[in-house]
N, C-alpha and C positions, 0 to 999 in steps of 0.2 A: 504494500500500500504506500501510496504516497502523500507527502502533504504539500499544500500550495504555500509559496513564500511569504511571509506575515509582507501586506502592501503597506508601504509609512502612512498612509493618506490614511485609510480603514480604522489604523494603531491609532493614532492620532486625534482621530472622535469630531476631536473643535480646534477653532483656529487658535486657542490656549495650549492644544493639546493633548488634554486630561479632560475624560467626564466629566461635565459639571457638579452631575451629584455628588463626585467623591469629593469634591472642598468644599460643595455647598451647606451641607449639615453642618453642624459641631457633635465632633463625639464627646460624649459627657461623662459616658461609663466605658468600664475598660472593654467591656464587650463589643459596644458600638466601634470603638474606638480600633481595637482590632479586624472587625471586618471592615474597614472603610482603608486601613493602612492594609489590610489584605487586598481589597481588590486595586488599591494606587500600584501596590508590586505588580498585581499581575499587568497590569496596563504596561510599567514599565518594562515588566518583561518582553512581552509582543513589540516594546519599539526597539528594545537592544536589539532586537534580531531581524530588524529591516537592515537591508544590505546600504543602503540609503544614506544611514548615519554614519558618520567618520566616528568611532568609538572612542580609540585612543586620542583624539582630539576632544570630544567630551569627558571624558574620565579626568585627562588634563585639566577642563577648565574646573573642572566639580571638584577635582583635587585644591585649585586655588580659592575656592569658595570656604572650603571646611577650613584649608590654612587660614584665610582670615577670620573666621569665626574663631579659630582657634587662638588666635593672636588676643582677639579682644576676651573669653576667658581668662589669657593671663595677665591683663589689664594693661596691653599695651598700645600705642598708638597709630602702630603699621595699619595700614588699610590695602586695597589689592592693589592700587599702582606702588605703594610700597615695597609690597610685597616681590612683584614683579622686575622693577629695579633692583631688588636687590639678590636675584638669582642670576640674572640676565647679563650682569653688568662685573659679575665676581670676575678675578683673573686670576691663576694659577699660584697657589700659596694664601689667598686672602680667603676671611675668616667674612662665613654670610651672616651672624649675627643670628639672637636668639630666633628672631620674628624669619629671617630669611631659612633657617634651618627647620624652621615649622614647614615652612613652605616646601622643602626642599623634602622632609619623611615623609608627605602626602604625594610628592610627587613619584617619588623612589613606589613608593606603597601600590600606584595604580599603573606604574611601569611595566610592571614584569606579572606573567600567569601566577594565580593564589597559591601561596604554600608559606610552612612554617618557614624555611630557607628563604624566600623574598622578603619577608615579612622580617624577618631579623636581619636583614639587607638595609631596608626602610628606616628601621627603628635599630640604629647601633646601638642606644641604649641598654637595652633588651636581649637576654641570651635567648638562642632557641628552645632552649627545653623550657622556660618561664614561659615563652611564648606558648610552646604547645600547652604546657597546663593551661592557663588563661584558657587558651580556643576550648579543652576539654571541662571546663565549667560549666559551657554553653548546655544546656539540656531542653529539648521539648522546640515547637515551632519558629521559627526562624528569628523574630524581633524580639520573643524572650529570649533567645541565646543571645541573639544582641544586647540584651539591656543584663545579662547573666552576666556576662564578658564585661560589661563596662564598670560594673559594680565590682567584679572580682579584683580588675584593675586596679580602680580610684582605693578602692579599701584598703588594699598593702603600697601602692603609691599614689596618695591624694595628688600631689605637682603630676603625675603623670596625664595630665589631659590627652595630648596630641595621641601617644602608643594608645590610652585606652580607648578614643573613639576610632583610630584605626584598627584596632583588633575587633570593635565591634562591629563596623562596618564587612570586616571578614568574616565573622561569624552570622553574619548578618547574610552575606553571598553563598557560603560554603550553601548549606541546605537548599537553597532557590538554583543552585548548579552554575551559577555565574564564575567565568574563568577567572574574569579578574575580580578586585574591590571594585565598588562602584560608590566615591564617597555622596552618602544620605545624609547620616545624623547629626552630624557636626552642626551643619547650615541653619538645620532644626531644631537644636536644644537652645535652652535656654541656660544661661550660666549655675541659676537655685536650681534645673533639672538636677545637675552635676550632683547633687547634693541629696538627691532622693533616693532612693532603695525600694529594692521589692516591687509592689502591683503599682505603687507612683513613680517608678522609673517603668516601671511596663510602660504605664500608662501617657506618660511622656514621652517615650521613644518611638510610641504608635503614632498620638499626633506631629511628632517629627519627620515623621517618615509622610504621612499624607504635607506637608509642606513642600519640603523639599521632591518629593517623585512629582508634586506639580511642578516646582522649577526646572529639574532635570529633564522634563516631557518638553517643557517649553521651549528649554537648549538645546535639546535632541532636534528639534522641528526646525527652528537658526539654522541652525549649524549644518541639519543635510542640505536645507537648502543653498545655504554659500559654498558650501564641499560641490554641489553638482555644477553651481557659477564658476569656480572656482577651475574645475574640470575641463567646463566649455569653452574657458578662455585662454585653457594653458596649450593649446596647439597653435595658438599666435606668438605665444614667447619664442625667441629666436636666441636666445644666449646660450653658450654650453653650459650644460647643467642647470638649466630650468624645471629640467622634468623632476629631478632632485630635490631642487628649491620645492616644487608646490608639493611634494609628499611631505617634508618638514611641516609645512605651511599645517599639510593632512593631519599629522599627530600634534601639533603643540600648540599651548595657546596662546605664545607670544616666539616670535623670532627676532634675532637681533639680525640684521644686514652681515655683521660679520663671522655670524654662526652659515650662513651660507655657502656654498659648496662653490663661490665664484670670486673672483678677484674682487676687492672691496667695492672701487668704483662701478665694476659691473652689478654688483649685489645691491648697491645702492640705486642704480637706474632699476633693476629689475622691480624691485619694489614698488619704486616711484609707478612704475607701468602697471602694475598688480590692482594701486591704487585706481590710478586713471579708468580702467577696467571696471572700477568697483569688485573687484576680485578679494580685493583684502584692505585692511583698515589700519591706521597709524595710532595707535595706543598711548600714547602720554601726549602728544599734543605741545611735542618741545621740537626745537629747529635741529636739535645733534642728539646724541644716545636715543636716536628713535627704537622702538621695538612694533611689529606689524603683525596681525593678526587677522584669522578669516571670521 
């Protein structure tokens, strides 16, 4: 038997991207609350697997999302263009700083296929065998192992915010079959979430997950569409190694001119053209250390 490829448009519902009804309610009790972040997964499901979306380029930017959320849990003042200067712009020996190194474990985190070994890749902190215990905390349907994980975490390291909502975002993927993390709960909690246990961290990490899967449907729906602009207009690029440049473009959420695979001055026009095209967009909105983005 065979099955027909999920279509993005069908996934996709409304021009939001997500069912109305699943953000329309308010879940009040844990029950409501769990079938409503049940059926957001499943939505999201059906769109990861439209051919349509650039993944690794969403996972990227959902990764810079959770890092700024993460940043302002430790009451700092980086926000995402912060954030993004300050990975993009490191040079060989220089130190990215607390708020750049958040950025940089979420990123490491949705890089590479789910496993204890990435995951203690992501998170140097963190030995692998802690790690595995943590994921083996997790028991029963998929956003209580998430919120099992994140409490198992904070419990024996309260500072550990960033490793404990990246492990629960993985234990959150493991059981849904997702290869990689897909960072959710970060975006969605709220800092007193941090602070709760048991059926009110349940119950917090469900309405987290119905926020954030409506933003991620929404990015998902962006993002295929400039990916397939993106596409149509890179067989007018004529520089060597353009075809190179727009796969970059494909996986990251920000490219620096001289992260590209061309001599500077040509990297710098190719962009410049990327933009002209409306192919791709110029992110900080400064005349030098530009970074571009689809």
């Amino acid at each position: 038997m065979t099955f027909a490829r999920p279509d993005l448009l069908s996934a996709l519902g409304t021009p939001s991207g997500t069912p109305s009804w699943i953000s329309s309610l308010r879940a009040e009790t844990l029950e409501d609350a769990a079938f409503f972040s049940g059926a957001a997964l499943s939505h999201l499901h059906l769109v990861l697997e439209c051919e349509e979306v650039p993944l690794a380029l969403l996972r990227d930017r959902l990764a810079l999302r959770a890092a700024a959320a993460c940043v302002v849990f430790s009451g700092r003042l980086e926000r995402t263009a912060e954030l993004r200067d300050a990975i993009h712009h490191l040079r060989p020996g220089d130190l990215p700083g607390p708020a750049g190194e958040t950025c940089l474990e979420w990123r490491r985190a949705v890089a590479r296929p789910l496993s204890v070994k990435a995951l203690a890749r992501a998170l140097p902190g963190a030995a692998p065998g802690q790690i595995a215990t943590w994921l083996d905390a997790g028991r029963g349907p998929s956003v209580t192992r998430a919120a099992i994980v994140l409490e198992a975490v904070l419990s024996e390291a309260p500072r550990a915010t960033t490793p404990a909502l990246v492990l629960a975002d993985a234990a959150l993927a493991q059981p849904l079959g997702w290869p990689h993390l897909v960072p959710l709960l970060a975006a969605g909690l709220k800092r007193a979430d941090l602070r709760k246990q048991g059926d009110d961290l349940r119950l917090a990490c469900h309405r987290a997950l119905i926020t954030s899967v409506v933003e991620a449907v929404r990015q998902a729906a962006d993002l295929a569409r400039r990916a397939a602009h993106l596409k149509a207009v890179a067989p007018k690029l004529r520089a060597k190694g353009a075809g190179n440049a727009v796969e970059m473009f494909l996986t990251r959420d920000a490219v620096a001119p001289a992260a590209l695979p061309l001599p500077d001055r040509a990297a710098r026009r190719l962009c410049d053209r990327l933009v002209d095209l409306g192919a791709v967009r110029e992110l900080t909105g400064r005349d030098t250390f530009r970074l571009y983005g689809v």
